[in-house]
C-alpha positions as CSV (number, residue, x, y, z in Angstrom):
1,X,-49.7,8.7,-56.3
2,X,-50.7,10.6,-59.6
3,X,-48.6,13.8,-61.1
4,X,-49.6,16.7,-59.5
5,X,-50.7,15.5,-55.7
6,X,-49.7,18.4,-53.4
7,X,-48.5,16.8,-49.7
8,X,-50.0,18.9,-47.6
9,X,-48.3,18.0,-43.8
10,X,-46.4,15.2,-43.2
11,X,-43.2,13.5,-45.1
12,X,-43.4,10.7,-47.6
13,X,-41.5,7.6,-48.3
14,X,-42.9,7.1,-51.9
15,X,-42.1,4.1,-53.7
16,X,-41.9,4.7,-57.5
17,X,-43.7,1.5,-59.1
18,X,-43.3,2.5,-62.9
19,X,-40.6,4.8,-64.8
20,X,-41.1,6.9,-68.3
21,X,-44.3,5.3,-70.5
22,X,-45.2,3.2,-67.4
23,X,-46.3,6.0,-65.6
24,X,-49.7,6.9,-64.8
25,X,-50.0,10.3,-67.2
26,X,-48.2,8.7,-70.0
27,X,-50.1,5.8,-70.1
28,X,-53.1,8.2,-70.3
29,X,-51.4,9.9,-73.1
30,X,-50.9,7.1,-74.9
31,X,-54.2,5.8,-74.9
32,X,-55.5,8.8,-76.2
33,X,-52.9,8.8,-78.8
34,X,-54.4,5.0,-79.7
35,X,-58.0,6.5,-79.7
36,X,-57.0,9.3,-82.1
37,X,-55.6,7.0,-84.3
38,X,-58.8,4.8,-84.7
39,X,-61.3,7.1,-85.8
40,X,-63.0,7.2,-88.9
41,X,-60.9,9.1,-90.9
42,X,-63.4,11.6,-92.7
43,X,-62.3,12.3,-97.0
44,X,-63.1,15.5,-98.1
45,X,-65.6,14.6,-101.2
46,X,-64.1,18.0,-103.0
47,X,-60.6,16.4,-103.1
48,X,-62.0,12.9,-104.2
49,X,-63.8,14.9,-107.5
50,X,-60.7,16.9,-107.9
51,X,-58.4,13.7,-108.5
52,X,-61.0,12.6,-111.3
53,X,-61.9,16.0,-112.4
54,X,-58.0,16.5,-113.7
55,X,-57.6,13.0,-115.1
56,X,-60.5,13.4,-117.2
57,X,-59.5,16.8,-118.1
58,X,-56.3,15.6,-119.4
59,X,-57.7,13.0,-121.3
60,X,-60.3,15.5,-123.0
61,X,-57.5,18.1,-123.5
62,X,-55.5,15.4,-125.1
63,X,-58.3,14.3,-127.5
64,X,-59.3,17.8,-128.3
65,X,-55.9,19.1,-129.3
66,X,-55.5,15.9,-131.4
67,X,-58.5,16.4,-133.1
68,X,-58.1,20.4,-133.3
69,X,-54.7,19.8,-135.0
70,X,-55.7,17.6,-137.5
71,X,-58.8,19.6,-138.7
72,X,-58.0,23.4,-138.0
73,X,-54.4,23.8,-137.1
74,X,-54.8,27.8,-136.6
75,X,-57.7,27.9,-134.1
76,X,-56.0,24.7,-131.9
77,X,-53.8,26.3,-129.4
78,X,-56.6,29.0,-128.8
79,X,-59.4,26.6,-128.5
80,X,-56.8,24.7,-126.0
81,X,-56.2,28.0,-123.8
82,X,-59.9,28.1,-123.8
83,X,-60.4,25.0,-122.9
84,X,-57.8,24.4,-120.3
85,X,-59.0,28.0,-118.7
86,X,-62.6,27.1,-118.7
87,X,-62.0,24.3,-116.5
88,X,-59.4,25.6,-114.3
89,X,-61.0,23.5,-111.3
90,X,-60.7,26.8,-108.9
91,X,-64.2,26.3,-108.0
92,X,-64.2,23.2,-107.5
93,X,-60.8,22.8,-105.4
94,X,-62.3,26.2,-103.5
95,X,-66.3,25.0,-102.6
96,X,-65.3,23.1,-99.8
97,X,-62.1,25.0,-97.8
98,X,-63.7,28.5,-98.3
99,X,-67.0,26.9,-96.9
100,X,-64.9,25.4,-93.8
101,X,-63.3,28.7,-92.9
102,X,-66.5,30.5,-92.8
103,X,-67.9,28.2,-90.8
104,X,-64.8,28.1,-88.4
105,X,-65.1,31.8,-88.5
106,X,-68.8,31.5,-87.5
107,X,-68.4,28.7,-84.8
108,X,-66.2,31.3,-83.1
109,X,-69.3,33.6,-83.0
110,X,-71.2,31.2,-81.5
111,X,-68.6,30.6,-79.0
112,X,-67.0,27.5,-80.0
113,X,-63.1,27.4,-80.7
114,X,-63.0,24.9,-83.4
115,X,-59.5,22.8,-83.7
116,X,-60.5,20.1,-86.3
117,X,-63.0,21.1,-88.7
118,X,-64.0,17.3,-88.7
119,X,-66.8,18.3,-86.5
120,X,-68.5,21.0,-88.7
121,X,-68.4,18.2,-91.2
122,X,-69.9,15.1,-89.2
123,X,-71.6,16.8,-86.3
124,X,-75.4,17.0,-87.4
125,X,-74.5,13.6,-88.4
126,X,-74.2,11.9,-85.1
127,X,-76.4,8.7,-83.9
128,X,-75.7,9.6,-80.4
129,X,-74.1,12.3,-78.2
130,X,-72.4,11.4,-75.1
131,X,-72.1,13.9,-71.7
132,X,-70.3,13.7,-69.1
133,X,-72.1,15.1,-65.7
134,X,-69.9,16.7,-63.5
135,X,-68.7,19.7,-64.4
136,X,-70.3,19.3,-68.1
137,X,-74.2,19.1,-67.3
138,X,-73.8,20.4,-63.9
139,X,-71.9,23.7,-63.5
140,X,-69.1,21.7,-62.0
141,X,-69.5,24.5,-58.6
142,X,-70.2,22.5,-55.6
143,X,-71.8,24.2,-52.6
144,X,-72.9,23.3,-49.1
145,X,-76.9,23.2,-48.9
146,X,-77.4,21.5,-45.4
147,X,-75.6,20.6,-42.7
148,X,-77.4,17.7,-40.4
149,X,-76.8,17.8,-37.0
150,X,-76.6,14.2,-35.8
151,X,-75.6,14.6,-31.8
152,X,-76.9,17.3,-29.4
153,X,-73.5,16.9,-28.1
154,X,-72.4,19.7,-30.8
155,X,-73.3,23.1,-32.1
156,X,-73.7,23.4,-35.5
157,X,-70.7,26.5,-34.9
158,X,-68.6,23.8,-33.5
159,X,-69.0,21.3,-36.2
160,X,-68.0,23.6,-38.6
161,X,-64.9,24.8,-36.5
162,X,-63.5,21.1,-36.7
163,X,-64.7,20.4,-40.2
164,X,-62.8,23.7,-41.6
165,X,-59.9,22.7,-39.0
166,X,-59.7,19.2,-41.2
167,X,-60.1,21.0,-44.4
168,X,-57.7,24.0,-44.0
169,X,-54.6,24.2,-46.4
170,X,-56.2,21.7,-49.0
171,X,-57.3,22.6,-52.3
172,X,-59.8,19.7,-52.8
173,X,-63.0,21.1,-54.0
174,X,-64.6,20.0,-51.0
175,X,-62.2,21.4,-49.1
176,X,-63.1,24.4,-50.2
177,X,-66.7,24.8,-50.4
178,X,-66.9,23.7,-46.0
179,X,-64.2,26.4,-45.3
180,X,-66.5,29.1,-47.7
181,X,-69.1,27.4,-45.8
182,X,-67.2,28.3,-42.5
183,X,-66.8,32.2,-43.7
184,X,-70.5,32.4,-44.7
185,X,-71.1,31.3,-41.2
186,X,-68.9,33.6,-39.6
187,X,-70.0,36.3,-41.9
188,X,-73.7,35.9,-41.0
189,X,-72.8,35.7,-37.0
190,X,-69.8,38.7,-36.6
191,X,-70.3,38.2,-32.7
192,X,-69.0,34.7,-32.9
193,X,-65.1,34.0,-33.4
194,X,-63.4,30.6,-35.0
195,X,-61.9,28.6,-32.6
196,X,-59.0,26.9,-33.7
197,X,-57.4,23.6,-33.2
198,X,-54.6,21.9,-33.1
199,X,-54.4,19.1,-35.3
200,X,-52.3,15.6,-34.8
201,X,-51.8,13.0,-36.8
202,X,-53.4,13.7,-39.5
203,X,-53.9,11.7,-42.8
204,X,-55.5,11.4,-46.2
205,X,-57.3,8.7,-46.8
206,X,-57.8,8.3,-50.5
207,X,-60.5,7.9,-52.5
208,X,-62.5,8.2,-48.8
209,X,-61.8,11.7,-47.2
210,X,-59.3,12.6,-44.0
211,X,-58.6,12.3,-40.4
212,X,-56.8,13.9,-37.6
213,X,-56.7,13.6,-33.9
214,X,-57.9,16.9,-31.9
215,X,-57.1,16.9,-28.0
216,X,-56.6,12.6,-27.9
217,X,-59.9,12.6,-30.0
218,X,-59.6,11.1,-33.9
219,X,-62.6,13.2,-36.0
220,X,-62.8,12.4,-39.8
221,X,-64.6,14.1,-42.3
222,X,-65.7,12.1,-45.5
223,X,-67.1,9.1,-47.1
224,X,-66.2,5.6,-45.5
225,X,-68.2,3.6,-46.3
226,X,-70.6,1.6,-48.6
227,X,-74.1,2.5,-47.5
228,X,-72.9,6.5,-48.0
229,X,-72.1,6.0,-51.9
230,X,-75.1,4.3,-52.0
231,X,-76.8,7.6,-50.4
232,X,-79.1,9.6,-53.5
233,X,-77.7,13.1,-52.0
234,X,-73.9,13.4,-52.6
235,X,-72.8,14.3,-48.8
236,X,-69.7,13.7,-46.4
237,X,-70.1,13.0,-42.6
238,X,-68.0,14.2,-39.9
239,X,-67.3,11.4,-37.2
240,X,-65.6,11.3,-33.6
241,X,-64.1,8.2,-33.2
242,X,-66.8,6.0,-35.0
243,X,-69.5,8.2,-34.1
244,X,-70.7,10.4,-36.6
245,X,-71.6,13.9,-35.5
246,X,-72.8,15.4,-38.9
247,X,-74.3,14.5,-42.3
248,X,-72.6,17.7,-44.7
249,X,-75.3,17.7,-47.5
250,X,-73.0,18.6,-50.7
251,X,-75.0,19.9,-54.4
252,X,-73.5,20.4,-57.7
253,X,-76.4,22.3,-59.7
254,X,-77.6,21.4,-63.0
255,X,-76.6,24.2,-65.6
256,X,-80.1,26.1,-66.4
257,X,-80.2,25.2,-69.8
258,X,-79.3,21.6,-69.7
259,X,-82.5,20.0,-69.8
260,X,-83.6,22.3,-72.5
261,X,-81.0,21.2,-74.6
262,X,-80.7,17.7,-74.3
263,X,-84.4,18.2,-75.1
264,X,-84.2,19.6,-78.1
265,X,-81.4,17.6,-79.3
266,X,-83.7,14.9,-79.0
267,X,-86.2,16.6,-80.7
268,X,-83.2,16.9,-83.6
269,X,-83.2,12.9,-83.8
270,X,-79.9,12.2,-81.8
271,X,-80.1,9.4,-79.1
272,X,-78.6,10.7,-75.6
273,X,-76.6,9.2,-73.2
274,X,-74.8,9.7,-70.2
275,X,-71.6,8.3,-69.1
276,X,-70.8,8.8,-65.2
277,X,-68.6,7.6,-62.2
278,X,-71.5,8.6,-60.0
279,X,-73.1,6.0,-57.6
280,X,-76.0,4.0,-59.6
281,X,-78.8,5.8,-57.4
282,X,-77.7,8.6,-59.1
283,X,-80.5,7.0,-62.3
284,X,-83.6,7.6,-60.3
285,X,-82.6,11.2,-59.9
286,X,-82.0,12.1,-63.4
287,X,-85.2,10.4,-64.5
288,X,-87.0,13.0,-62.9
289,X,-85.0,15.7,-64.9
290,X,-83.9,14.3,-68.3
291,X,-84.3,11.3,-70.5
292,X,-81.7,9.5,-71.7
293,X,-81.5,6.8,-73.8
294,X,-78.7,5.3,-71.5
295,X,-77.4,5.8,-68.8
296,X,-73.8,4.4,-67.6
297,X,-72.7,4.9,-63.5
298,X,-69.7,4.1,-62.0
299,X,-67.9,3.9,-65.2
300,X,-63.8,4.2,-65.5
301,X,-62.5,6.0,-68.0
302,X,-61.4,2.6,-69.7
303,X,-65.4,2.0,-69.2
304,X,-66.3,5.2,-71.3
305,X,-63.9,4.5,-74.4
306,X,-64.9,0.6,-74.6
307,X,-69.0,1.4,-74.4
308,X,-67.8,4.1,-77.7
309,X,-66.4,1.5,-79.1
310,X,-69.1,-0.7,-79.2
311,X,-70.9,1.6,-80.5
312,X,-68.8,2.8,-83.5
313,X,-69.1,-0.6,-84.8
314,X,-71.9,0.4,-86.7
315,X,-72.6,4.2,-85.7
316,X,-71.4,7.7,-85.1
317,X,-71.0,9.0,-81.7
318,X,-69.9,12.8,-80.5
319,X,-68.6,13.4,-76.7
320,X,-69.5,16.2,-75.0
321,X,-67.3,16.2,-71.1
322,X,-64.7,18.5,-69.3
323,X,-62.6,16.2,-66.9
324,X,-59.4,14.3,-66.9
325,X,-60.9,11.2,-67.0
326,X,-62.9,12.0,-70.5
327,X,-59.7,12.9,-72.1
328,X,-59.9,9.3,-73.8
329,X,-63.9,8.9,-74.5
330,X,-63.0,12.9,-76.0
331,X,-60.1,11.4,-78.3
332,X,-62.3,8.0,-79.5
333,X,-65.6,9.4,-80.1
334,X,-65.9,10.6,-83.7
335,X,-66.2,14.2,-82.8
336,X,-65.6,15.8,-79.6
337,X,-66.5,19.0,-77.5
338,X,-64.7,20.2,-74.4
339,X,-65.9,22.3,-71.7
340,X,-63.6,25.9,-71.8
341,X,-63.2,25.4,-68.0
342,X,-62.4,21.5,-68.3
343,X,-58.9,20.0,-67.6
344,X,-56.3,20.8,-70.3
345,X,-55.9,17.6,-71.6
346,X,-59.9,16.9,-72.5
347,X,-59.3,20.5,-74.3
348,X,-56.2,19.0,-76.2
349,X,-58.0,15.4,-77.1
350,X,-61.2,17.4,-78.5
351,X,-62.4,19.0,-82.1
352,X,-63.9,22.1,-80.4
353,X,-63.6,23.9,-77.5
354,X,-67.4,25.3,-76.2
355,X,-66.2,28.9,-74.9
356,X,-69.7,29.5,-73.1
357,X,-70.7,28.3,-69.6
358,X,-73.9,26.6,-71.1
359,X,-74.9,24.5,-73.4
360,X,-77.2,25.9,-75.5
361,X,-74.2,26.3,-78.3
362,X,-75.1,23.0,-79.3
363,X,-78.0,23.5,-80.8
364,X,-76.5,26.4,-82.8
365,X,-73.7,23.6,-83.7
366,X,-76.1,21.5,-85.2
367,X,-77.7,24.2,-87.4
368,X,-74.2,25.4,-88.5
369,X,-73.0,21.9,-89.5
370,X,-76.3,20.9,-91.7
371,X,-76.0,24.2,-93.1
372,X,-72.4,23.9,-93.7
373,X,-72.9,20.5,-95.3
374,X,-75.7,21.9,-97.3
375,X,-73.4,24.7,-98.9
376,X,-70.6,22.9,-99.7
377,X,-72.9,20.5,-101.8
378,X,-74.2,23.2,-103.5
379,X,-71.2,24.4,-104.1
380,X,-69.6,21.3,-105.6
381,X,-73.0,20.7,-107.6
382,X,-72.4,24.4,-109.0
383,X,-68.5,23.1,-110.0
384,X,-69.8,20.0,-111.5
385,X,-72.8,21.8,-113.7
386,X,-70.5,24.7,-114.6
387,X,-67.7,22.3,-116.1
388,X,-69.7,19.9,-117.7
389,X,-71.4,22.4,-119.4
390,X,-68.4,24.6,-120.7
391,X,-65.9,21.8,-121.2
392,X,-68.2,20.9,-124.3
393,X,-68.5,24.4,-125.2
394,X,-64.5,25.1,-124.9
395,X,-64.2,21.7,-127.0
396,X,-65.8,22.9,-130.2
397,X,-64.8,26.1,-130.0
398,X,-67.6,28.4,-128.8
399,X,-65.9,30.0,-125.9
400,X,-63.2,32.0,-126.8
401,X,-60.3,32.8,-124.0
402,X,-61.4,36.0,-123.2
403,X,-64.5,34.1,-121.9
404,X,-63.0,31.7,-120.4
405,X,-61.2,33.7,-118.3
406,X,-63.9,35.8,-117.2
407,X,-66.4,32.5,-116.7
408,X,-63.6,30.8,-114.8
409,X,-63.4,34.2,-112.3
410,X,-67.1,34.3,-111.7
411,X,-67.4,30.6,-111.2
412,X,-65.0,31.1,-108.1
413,X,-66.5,34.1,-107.3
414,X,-70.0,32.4,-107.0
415,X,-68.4,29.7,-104.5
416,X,-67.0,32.5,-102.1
417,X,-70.1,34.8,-101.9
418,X,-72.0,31.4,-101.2
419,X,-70.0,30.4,-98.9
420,X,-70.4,33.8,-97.0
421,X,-73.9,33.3,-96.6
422,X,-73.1,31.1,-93.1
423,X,-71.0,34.2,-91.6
424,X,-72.4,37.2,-93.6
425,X,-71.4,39.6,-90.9
């Protein structure tokens, strides 16, 4: 029994089978823990040029003054200043972090909350991009679109009386969408009134639906058995005895924009796939609406992170999902975007945070981390020409101190007000 199981009825004897890091949710967290610690770690160019940028600097300073005090004592501490000024590496040690946080600033625009700016940096970069279905390409909102009548024996108003009799008290989302079902019914027919009955015995069946016995009569209400995971509609039946009674056709709507998007991030050169615990019928209905370049069913979360892996031997792969059970694909992938209404720990194990119901914002992530990329190497092509050109300049003794100064200011100024140009409002 996971953390977090609400008993609905009867007592339980529970047997506790593993204490402290044994335990379901920590072994969870530390598998995402291990996943966070195996990714590519991404080195931030400007700080590699910086390290080099102030050896050589020294070295030249060193050289300089040495020279400057042998030839021209009088005009060496002031060819020095200027020389030392000139090259203060401000621009350099700012073109990447001012670029960052007007990107993070943007992102938020486009409705992303950005928590590791690793993503603005490698997104665009990606080989593939991994989704999760429920609840990340569909709108994770399940609804009743048909209720099959399989006896004579039953109105359809009495099959619903026993179904939201079953389902009452529980906060499954099933459970929910047959008793809305229920009050749409009742809603739409005000001369009718629920009957209610009294439930016995009644039990959960994991992983398969529930049970209870009304007036000597068990009636269940689920899936139990192999052929109905097989089914291409996801649906529940309602039996008497072993006889079912109804087929309870069950959709969870694609979200409007998601074929467009995976489209266009096609377009955009990134291979798609799509990782799923859904029954492997579930492939010939998504080849009607999208095209993936593969597509995984029935996978564990275990599943997800080792097909990742596999993959990061030799390229770059972002996660896009929402559910418990992507928290550790959401940790291991080399970037990561959570769904705002996904469980809190996906949220936790991802770089950013897609505030937005659709997933259109993807697109606009792409555009912002190219152009982010593209910025920040202009920037630190702007450091590099500016120093290498006054450090010789400075050297000899052609830039005086009051011009260092003011050419060390406007470099750095040049690097902000580029880097503006991704959030200019």
């Amino acid at each position: 029994m996971v953390s977090g199981c609400i008993n609905q009825t009867h007592p339980l004897e529970i047997k506790v089978s593993a204490i402290g890091e044994n335990r379901f949710i920590e072994q969870m967290a530390i598998k995402q823990q291990q996943a966070l610690a195996k990714r590519p770690e991404s080195v931030d160019l400007a700080d590699k040029i910086s390290q080099w940028f102030v050896l050589a600097l020294l070295i030249v300073t060193s050289f300089t003054a040495l020279y400057w005090y042998i030839t021209d004592p009088d005009k060496a501490f002031s060819i020095i200043f200027s020389l030392l000024v000139v090259t203060c590496p401000c621009a350099l040690s700012l073109a990447t972090p001012v670029v960052v946080t007007a990107a993070i600033a943007k992102g938020s625009r486009l409705g992303f909350l950005i928590m590791n700016s690793k993503i603005i940096h490698q997104f665009f970069k990606c080989d593939w991009i991994v989704f999760d279905k429920t609840g990340t390409l569909t709108q994770g909102k399940l609804s009743v679109i048909e209720i099959k009548n399989l006896t004579k024996d039953y109105s359809l108003k009495k099959l619903l009386d026993i179904a939201n009799a079953l389902e009452m008290g529980s906060d499954h989302p099933i459970s929910k969408v047959i008793q809305q079902k229920t009050q749409d019914y009742y809603q739409s027919n005000k001369t009718e009134s629920m009957t209610a009955y009294r439930l016995t015995n009644r039990v959960n069946h994991p992983l398969q639906g529930i049970s209870a016995e009304i007036d000597g009569d068990t009636f269940s209400l689920g899936i139990f058995s192999e052929e109905q995971l097989e089914e291409e509609q996801q649906c529940i039946y309602l039996y008497k005895n072993e006889r079912a009674l109804a087929k309870i056709i069950l959709m969870d709507p694609w979200r409007a924009d998601a074929q467009k998007t995976l489209s266009r991030l096609k377009d955009c050169g990134f291979k798609i796939a799509l990782l799923t615990g859904d029954s492997t019928v579930l492939k010939e209905n998504l080849t009607d609406f999208f095209t993936f370049d593969f597509i995984g069913t029935r996978f564990s979360p275990d599943d997800k992170l080792n097909w990742l892996q596999e993959k990061q031997i030799s390229q770059t792969v972002a996660m896009v999902g929402d559910g418990f059970n992507d928290s550790l694909v959401l940790a291991g992938a080399d970037v990561s975007v959570a769904m705002t209404d996904g469980a809190s720990l996906s949220r936790n194990a991802s770089d950013a945070i897609m505030l937005t119901s659709g997933l259109t914002p993807l697109l606009d992530l792409v555009q912002l981390s190219q152009k982010t990329q593209k910025i920040i190497q202009q920037n630190l092509t702007w450091a590099v020409i500016y120093n290498a050109s006054t450090i010789p300049l400075a050297a000899m003794g052609v830039i005086t101190p009051w011009m260092a100064a003011i050419g060390m200011s406007i470099s750095s100024l040049l690097v902000v007000l580029n880097a503006l140009r991704i959030n200019p409002k």
